[in-house]
N, C-alpha and C positions, 0 to 999 in steps of 0.2 A: 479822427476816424471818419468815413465817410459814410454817406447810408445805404442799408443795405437793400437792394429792391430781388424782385424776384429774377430769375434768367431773363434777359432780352428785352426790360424793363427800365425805365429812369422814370423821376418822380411828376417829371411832365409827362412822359408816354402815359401812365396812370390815373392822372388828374385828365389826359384828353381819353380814355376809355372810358372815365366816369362819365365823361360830359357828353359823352355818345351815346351811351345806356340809358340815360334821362331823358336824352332825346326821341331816342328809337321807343322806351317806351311811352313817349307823350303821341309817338305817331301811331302807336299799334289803336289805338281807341278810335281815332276817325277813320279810320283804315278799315277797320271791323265791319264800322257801323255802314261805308261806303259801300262796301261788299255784299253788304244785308239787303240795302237797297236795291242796288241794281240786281242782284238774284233774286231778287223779290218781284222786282218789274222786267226784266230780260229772259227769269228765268235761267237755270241753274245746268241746262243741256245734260249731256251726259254722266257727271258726275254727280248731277241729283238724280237719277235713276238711282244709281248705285246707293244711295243714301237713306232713300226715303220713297221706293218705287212710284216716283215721277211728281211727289206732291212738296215742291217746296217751304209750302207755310204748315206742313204736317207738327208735331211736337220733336220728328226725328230728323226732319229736313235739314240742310242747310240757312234757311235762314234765322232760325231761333240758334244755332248755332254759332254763325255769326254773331249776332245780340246778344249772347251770354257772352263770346269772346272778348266784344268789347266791353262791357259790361265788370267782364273780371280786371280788365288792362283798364282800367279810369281811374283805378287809385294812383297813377302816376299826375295825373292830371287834379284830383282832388289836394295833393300833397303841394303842388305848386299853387293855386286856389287858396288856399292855408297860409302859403308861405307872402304871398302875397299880399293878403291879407292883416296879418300881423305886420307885416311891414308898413303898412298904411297907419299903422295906428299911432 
């Protein structure tokens, strides 16, 4: 009997959506914090009005937003850190 996968699925299309999710979240962390930066120094234009009436470094600004975002997305990065780790040993 063969295996069963989901609709539109085989066991490589799976194993390369895994290995894209790991990816995409090892990118969302410097991604964040790049973001933080340069709205922090460029300046946030019109959508930090809308935010944080016009104070980007405020508590409600864009850029502690930023920095919590990546902030939360770094455990993808700590889990490979780990893994590598142990590997070394």
């Amino acid at each position: 009997m063969s295996d069963v996968h989901p609709a539109g699925t085989s066991r490589d299309g799976g194993e390369a959506a895994s290995h894209l999710a790991r990816w995409l979240g090892l990118a969302a962390t410097p991604t964040f914090a790049i973001m933080a930066v340069l709205t922090a120094v460029l300046g946030g234009g019109p959508a930090d009005m809308l935010c944080s009436n016009g104070h980007g470094l405020s508590p409600g600004g864009m850029v502690p937003m930023y920095l919590l975002m990546s902030a939360f997305h770094s455990a993808a990065w700590l889990r490979l850190l780990s893994r590598r780790r142990a590997a070394g040993r």
